[in-house]
C-alpha positions in Angstrom: 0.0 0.0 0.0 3.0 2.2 -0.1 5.6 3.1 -2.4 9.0 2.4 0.4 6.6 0.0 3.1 7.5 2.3 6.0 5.5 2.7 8.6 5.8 6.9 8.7 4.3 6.7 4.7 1.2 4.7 5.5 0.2 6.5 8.5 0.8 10.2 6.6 -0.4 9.0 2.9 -2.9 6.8 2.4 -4.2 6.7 6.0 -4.5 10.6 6.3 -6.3 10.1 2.9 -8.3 8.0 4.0 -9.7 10.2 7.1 -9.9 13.7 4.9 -12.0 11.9 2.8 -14.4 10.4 5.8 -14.8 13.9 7.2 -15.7 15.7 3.8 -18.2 13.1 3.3 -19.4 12.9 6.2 -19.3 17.2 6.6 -19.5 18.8 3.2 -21.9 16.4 1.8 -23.2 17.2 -1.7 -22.2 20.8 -1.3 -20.1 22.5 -3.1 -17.0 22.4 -0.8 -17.3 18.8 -0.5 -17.2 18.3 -4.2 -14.0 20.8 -4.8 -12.4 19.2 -2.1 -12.7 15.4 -3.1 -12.0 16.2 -6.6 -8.7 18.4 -5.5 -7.5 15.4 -3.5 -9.2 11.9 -5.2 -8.8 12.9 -8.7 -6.2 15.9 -9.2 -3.9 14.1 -6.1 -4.8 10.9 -7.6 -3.8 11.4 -11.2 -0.6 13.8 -10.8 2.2 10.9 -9.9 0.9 8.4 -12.7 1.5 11.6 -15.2 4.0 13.1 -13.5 6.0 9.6 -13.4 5.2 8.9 -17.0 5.7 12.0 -18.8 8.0 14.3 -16.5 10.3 16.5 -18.1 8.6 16.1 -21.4 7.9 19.9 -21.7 11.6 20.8 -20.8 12.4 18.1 -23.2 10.4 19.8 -26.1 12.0 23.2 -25.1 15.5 21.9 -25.5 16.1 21.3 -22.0 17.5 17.8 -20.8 16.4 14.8 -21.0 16.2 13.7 -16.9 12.9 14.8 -15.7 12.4 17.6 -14.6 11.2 18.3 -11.0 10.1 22.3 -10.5 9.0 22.3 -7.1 10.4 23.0 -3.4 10.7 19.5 -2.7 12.1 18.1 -6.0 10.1 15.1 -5.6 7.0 16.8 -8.2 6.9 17.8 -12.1 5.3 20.3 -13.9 3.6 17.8 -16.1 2.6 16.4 -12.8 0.9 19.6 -11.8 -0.6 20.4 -14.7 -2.7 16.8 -14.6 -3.3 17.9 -11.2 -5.0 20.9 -12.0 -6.9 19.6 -14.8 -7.9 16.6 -13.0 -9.6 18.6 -10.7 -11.1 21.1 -13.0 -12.4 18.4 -15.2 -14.1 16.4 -12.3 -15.5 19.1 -10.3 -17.5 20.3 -13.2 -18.4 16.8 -14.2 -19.7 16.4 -10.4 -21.6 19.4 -10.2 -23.2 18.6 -13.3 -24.0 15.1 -12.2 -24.7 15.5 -8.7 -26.6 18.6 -9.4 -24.6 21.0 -7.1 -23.9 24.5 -9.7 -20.8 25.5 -9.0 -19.6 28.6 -11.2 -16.5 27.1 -13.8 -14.5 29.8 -12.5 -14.9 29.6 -9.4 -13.6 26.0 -10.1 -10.8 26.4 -12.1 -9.3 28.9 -9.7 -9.8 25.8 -6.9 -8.3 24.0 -8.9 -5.3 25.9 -10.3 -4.8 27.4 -6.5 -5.1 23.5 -5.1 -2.6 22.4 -7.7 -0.1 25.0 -6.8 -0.2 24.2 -3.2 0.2 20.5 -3.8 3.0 21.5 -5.7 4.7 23.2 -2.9 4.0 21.2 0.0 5.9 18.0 1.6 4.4 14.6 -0.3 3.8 13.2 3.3 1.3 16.1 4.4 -0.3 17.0 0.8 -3.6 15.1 2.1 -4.0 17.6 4.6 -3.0 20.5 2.9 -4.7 20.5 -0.1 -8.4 20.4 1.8 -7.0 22.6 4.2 -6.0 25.5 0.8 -9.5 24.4 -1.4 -11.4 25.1 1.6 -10.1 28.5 2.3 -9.5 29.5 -1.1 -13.4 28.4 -2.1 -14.4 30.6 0.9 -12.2 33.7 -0.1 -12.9 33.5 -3.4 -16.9 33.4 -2.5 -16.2 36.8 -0.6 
């Protein structure tokens, strides 16, 4: 269940996950918080490593820049490919789930989320980006609504 089997990267990843997700349910259900929150954290957090691994560096790559991958952020451990899927990710599903689910929330409104949440996710230690990115959607969605 975790990428090194320690015991520090299952109790800050995937259990941490595990518990944001419980309280957003449980909390922010079918609102419009809850929705930008669990789309920030299951589908933008969810999809960055796969693209990040696969295709890392390829816009560096395609400007002439080396061929390693490229990691942009803080904690060197995250690509701007990475962050980009992030960010759409969570665009894409939170107006997919307000359609669905029948919550309106404004695109923009959503794509700043989004584009905020995948900037913070960027800049944040892996082992605490479960907290943080609910933590930054929620008070962005609420300054933004000001």
């Amino acid at each position: 269940m975790t990428r090194t089997h320690s015991f520090r990267e299952l109790l800050l990843g995937p259990t941490f996950f595990v518990l944001v997700m419980v309280v957003v349910g449980t909390c922010f259900f079918r609102t419009q918080l809850g929705i930008l929150i669990m789309c920030a954290l299951g589908w933008g957090d969810g999809v960055a490593p796969f693209v990040g691994v696969k295709f890392g560096g390829a816009i560096s790559r395609a400007l002439g820049g080396t061929t390693a991958p490229d990691r942009w952020c803080i904690n060197g451990q995250k690509s701007l490919e990475g962050s980009i899927a992030f960010f759409l990710a969570s665009f894409l599903a939170a107006c997919f789930f307000s359609t669905w689910l029948s919550i309106p929330i404004a695109p923009m409104l959503a794509l700043k989320v989004s584009l905020i949440a995948a900037i913070s996710e960027a800049i944040s230690p892996s082992d605490a980006d479960n907290i943080v990115i609910p933590l930054v959607v929620a008070g962005s969605f609420h300054l933004l609504q000001v």
